[in-house]
N, C-alpha and C positions, 0 to 999 in steps of 0.2 A: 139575736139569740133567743134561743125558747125553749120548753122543753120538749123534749119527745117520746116522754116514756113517765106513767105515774103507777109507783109502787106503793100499797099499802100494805101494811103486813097489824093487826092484833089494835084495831081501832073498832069500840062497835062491834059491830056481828059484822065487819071485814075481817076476816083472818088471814087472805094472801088473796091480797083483789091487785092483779097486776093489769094496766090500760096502755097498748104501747101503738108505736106509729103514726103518733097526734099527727096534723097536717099546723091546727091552729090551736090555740088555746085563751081561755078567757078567766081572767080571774075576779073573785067578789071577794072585795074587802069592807069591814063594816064591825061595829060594836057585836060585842057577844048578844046572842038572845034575838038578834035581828032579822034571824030568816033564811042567813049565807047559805046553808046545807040543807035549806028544803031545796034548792034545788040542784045542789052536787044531787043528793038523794037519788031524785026524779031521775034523772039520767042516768045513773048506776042501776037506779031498775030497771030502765030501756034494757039498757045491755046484759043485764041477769037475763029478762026474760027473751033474750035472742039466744044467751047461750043456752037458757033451759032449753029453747025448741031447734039446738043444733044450728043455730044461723052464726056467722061471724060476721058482725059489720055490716045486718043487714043479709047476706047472703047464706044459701044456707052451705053445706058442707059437701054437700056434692059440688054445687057453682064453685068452690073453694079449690077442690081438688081437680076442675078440668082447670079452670083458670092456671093450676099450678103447673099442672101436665104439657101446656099450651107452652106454658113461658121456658119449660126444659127442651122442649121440641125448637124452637126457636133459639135457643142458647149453644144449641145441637147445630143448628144449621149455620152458626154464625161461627162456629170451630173449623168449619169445612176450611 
């Protein structure tokens, strides 16, 4: 069991940061004051500054939208 989807809503200057589709996940447990959320942080900026420049995951939005296109075309052909 694991999870696969992390919702934040009104934490910080998070006000609706939703992260879905984990594959894996890792958790840091540890005294307050210890440093756990420098590096949730770090990674939450990764993926700010991919949505800023239109990427999802790495890809940008275009790759996003053949890749989606692709997998209708083949869901198409497996109806025949």
């Amino acid at each position: 069991m694991g999870l696969k989807k992390i919702h934040i809503r009104n934490f910080k200057s998070l006000v609706d940061f939703k992260l879905g589709n984990l594959k894996s996940f890792c958790a840091f447990v540890g005294p307050n004051a210890s440093g756990k959320s420098n590096i949730f942080v770090d990674e939450l900026n990764k993926e700010y500054d991919d949505w800023k420049q239109g990427k999802v995951n790495g890809y940008s939005i275009e790759e996003v939208k053949e890749f989606m296109k692709e997998q209708k075309a083949k869901r198409r052909g497996s109806d025949l």
